[in-house]
C-alpha positions in Angstrom: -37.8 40.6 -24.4 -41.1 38.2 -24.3 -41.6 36.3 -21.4 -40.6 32.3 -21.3 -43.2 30.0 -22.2 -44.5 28.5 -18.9 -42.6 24.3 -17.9 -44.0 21.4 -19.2 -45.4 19.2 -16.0 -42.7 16.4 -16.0 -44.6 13.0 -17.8 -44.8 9.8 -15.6 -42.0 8.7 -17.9 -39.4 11.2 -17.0 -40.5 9.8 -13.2 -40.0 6.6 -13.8 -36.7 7.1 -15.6 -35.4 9.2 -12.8 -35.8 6.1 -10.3 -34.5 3.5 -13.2 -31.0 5.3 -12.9 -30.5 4.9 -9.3 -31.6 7.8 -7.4 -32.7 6.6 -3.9 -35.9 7.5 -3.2 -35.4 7.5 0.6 -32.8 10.3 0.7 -34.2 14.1 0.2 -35.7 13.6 -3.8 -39.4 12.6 -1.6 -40.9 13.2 1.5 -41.2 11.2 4.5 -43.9 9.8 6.2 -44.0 13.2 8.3 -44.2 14.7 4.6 -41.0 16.6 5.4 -38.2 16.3 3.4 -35.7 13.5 4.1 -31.9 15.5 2.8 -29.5 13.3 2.8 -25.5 13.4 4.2 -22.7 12.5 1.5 -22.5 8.6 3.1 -26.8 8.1 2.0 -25.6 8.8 -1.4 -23.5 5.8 -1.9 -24.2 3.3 -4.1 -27.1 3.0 -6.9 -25.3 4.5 -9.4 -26.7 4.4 -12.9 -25.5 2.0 -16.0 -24.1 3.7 -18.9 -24.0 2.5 -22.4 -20.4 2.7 -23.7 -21.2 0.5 -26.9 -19.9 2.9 -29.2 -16.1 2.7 -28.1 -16.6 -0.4 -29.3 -17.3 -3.0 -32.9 -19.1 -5.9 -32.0 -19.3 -8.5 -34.2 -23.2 -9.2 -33.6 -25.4 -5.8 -33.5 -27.1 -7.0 -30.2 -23.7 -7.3 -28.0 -24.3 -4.0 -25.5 -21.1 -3.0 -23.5 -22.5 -1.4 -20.2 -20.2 0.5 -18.1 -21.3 1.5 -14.0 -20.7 5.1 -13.0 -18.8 4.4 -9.5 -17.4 7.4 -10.2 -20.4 9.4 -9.3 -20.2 8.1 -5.7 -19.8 10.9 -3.2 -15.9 9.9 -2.5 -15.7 9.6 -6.3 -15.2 5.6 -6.2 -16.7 2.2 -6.1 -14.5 2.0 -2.5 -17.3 4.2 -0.9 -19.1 0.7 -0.7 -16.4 -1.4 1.0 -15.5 1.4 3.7 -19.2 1.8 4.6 -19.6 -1.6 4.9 -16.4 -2.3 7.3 -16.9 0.6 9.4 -20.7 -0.7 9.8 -19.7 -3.5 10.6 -17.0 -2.9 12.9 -19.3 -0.3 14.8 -22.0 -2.9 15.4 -19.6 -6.1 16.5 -17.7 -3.6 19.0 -14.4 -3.9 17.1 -14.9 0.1 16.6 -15.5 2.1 19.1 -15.8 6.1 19.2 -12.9 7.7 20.2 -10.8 4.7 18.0 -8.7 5.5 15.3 -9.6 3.9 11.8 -5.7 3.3 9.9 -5.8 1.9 6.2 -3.6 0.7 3.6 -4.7 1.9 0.4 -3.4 2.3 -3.4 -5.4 5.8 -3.1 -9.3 5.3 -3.7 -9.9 3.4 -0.5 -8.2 5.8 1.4 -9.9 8.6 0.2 -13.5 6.6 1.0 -12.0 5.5 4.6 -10.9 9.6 5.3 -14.4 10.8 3.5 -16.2 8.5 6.0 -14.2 8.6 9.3 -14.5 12.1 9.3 -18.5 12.4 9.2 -18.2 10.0 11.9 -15.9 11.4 13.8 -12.7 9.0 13.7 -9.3 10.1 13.8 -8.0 8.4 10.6 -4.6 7.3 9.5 -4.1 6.4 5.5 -0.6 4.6 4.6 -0.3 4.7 0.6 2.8 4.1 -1.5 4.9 6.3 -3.8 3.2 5.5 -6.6 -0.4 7.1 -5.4 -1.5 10.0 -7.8 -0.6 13.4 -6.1 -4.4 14.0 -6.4 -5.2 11.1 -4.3 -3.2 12.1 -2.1 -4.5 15.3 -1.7 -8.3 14.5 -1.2 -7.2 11.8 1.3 -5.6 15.0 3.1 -8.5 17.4 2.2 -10.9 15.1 4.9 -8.2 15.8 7.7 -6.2 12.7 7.8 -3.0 11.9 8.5 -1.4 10.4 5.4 2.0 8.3 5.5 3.6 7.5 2.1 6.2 4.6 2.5 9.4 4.1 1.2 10.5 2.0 -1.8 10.2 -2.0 -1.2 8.6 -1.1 2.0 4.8 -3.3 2.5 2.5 -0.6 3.3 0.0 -2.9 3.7 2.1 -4.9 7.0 2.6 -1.0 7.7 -1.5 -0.9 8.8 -0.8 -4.3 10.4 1.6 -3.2 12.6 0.6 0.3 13.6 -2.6 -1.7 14.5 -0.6 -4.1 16.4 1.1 -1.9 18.5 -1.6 0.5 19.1 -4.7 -1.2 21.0 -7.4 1.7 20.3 -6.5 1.7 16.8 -9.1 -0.4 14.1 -6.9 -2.4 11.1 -9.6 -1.6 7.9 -7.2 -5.0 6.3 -9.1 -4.2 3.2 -7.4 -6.9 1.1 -9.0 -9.7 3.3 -12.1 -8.5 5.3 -14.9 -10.2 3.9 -17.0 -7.3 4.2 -15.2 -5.7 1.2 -16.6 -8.5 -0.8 -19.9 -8.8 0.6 -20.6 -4.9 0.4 -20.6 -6.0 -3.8 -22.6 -9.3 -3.0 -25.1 -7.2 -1.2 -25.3 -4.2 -3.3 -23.3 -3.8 -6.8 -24.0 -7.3 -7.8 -28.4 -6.8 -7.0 -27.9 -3.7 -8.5 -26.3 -4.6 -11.8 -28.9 -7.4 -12.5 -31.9 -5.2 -11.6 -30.3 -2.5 -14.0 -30.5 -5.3 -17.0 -33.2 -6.6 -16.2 -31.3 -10.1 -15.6 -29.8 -10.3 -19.4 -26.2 -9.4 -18.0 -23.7 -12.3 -19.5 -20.7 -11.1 -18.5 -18.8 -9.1 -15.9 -15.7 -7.3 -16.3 -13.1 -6.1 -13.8 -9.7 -5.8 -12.7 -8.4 -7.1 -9.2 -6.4 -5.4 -6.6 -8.1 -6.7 -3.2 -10.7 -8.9 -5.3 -13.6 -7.4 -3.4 -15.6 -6.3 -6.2 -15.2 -9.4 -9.1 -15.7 -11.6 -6.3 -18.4 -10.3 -4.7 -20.6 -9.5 -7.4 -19.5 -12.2 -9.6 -20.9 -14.3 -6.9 -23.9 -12.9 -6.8 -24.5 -12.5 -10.4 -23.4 -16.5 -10.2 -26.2 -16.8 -7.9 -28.9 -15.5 -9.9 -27.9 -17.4 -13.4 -24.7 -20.0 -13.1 -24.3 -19.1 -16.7 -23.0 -15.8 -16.4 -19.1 -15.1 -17.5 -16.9 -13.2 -15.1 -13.7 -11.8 -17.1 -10.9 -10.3 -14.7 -8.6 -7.8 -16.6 -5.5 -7.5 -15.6 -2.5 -5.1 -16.2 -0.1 -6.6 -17.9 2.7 -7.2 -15.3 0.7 -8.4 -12.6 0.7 -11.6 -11.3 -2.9 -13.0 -11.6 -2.9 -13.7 -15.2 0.4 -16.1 -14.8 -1.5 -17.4 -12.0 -4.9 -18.5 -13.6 -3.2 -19.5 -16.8 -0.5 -21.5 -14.9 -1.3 -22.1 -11.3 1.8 -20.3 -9.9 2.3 -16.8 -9.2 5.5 -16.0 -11.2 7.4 -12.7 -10.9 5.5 -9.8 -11.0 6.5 -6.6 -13.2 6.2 -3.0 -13.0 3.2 -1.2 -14.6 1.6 2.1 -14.2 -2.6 1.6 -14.0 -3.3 2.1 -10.5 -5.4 0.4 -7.9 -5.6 -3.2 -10.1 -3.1 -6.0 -10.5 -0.9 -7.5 -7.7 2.4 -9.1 -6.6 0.8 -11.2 -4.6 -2.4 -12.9 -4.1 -5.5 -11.4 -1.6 -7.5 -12.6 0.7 -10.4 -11.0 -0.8 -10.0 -12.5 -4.4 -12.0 -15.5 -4.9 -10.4 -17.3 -7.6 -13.3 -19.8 -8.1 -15.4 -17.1 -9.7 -13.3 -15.9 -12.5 -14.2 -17.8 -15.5 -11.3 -15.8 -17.8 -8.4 -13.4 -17.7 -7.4 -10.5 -20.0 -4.4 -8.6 -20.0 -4.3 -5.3 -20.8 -1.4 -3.0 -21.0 -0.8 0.5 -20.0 -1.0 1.8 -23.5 -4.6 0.5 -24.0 -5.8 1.3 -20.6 -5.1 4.9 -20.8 -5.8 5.2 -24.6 -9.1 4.3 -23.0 -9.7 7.0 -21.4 -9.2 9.2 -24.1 -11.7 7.6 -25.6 -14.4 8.1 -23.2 -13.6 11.3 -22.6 -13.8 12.2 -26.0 -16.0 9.8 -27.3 -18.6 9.4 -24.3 -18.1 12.2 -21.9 -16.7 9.9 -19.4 -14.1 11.0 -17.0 -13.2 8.7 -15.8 -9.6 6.9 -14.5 -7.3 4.5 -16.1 -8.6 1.2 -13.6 -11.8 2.1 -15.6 -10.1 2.7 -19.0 -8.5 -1.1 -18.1 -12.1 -2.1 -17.5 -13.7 -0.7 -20.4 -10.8 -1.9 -22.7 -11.0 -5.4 -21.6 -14.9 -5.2 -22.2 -15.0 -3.8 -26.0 -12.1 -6.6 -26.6 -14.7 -8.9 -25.5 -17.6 -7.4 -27.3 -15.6 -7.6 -30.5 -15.0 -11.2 -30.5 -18.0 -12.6 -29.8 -20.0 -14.1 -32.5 -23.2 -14.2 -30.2 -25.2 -10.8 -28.9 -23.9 -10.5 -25.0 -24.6 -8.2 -22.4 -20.9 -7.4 -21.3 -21.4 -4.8 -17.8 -17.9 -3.3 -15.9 -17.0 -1.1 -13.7 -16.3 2.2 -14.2 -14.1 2.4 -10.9 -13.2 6.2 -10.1 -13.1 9.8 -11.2 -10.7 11.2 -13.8 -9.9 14.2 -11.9 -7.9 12.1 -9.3 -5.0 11.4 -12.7 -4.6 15.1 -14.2 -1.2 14.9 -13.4 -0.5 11.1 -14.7 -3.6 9.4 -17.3 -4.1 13.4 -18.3 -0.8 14.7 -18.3 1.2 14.8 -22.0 4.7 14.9 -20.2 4.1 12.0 -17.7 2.8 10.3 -20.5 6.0 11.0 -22.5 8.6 10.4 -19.6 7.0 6.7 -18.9 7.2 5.9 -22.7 3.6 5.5 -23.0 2.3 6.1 -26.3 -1.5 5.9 -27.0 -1.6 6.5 -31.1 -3.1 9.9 -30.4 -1.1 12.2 -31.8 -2.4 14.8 -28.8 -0.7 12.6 -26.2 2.7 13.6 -27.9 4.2 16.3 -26.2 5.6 19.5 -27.5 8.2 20.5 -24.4 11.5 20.0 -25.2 12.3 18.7 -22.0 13.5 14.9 -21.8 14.2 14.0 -18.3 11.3 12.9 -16.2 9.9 15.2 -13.4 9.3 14.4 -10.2 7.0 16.1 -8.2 6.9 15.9 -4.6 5.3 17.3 -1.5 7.3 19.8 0.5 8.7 17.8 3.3 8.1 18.5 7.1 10.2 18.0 10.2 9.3 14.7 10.6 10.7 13.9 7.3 13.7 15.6 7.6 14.5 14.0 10.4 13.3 10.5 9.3 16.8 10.9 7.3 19.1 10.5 10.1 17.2 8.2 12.4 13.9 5.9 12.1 10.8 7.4 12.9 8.0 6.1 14.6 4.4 7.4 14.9 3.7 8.5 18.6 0.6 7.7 19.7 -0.1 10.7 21.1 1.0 12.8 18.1 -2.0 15.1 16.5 -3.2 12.5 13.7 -5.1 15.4 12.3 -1.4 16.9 10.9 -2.2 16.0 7.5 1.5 16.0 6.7 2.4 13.4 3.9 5.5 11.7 5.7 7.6 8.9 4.5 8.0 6.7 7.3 9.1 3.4 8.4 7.9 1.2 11.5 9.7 0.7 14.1 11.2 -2.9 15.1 9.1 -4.5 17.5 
């Protein structure tokens, strides 16, 4: 067998490239001052990830439209949430509102929670995650994978007054309150938002993305805002939530049931700044995850259906517009986290969600919806014939998932 031809030297080009897509330079790719190499921990890796162009999922009217999507899901904790929960635990560390030997407990739909338990434990914290039934079982499982206790609540139960409380009553314990600590939005101000308008070189017209605590459209809509006043921000919005009644009509309305997860709301946040948003598009289920298909198999992108929302709000834009625009949004989280809901033919099937792709159809003959749960412990069992109450003193590193109500004050 002959020998390989010797490497090429890699060209100044390839250089530059490599530091156009977001590589840090500080972190372990060159040396230090001491000329030893800097090698980074997971939490130096957050942040500056690249732009992709996702232009082909789409049929703009005008050639030069260019639909840009962000790669959050390339974060270490596999989603844009890595910035928030960096950003409030700084934050909290250096005002004295954390303190070691605290514990960190946070309500989350899933991808904050998995951010909060990725960074609590290189720090240290004991962490507590409260999430609701409709959090994917894989979420659930990488919030456990970090060590964490993680407490699912019960139907009509507000697991987000569950962190309140637990906070409340425990005085060494430090409320994350994601949906209205202005460091979530200011963690997009001070890095997304720069970021995005470096990556395009300041031609960026629009910004696309969903809402759930209304850290990220706010906070980098502002600073997009900042930079050119003309620039568009376009919330999408599952259909069922209650922000598009509320921008089209100034009330909130009743909200309905939908399946994306980690967008929309019943309620309004603290973090959302409704000033920003210049436009709302609904999208429904059907599209969002027909989405994802699409970059899957279209792009290579795997990527979850928040994003697939995102992306599908953003070609709808692109193929309207008479004018060339440059639409970016967020590509929120990792598709591995939704094998067993966005990916899954039978969950698909069971929720009556039907994506026009005849591969989604499934060919079981089984018609009544699964359920899957995780095998119950004690503390379950006996949540079933009396409350139960989390003891202070309990092992917070069980990483039992436990269905639990708080008790009366």
């Amino acid at each position: 067998m002959p020998p390989l031809a010797p490497f090429k030297e890699p060209s100044p080009e390839s250089d530059s490239q490599f530091e156009r897509n977001g590589c840090p330079e500080d972190v372990g790719y060159y040396k230090n001052a001491g000329n030893e190499p800097n090698y980074p921990r997971a939490m130096d890796l957050i942040g500056k990830t690249p732009l992709l162009d996702i232009t082909g999922l789409a049929d703009p009217r005008n050639p030069g439209t260019k639909v840009l999507g962000k790669a959050e899901y390339l974060n270490p904790g596999f989603s844009h949430k890595d910035r928030i929960i960096r950003n409030i635990i700084t934050k909290a560390e250096a005002s004295g509102a954390l303190k070691p030997g605290f514990t960190v407990v946070c309500a989350s739909s899933g991808n904050t929670g998995c951010s909060c338990a990725m960074v609590c434990a290189m720090k240290g914290y004991k962490c507590i995650i409260i999430t609701s039934q409709k959090c994917s079982t894989e979420k659930m499982n990488s919030i456990k994978a970090f060590g964490c206790t993680l407490l699912v609540s019960k139907p009509g139960e507000d697991y987000m007054q569950m962190e309140k409380d637990l906070a409340e009553e425990n005085p060494n314990w430090f409320s994350v309150n994601q949906y209205a600590n202005s460091n979530n939005p200011e963690a997009h101000f001070q890095t997304t938002g720069p970021e995005i308008y470096q990556q395009t070189s300041g031609t960026v017209t629009h910004f696309v993305m969903a809402g759930s605590t209304g850290g990220t459209i706010s906070g980098v809509g502002n600073y997009l805002k900042s930079k050119n006043a003309n620039v568009k921000v376009v919330l999408a919005d599952p259909v069922g939530s209650v922000f598009t009644n509320y921008f089209r009509t100034g009330e909130l309305g009743q909200g309905e049931k939908f399946l994306v997860e980690g967008v929309g709301k019943e309620s309004l946040p603290g973090c959302l700044d409704c000033s920003v948003v210049d436009e709302v598009l609904p999208v429904s289920d059907k599209d969002a995850f027909y989405m994802c298909k699409q970059l899957a198999r279209q792009e290579g992108i795997f990527v979850g259906g928040s994003a697939g929302l995102n992306a599908h709000a953003a070609v709808q834009l692109a193929n309207q517009s008479e004018e060339a625009i440059t639409i970016v949004t967020i590509l929120c989280d990792n598709g591995i986290k939704y094998l067993t809901k966005v990916y899954n033919d039978e969950w698909l099937q069971a929720n009556n969600v039907h994506t026009n792709d005849v591969d989604v159809v499934s060919t079981s003959t089984t018609t009544t919806p699964k359920t899957v749960v995780s095998p119950p412990s004690k503390a379950t069992l006996t949540s079933e014939r009396k409350r139960l109450k989390v003891d202070v003193n309990a092992d917070i590193n069980d990483t039992t998932v436990a269905t639990v109500e708080v008790g009366n004050k």
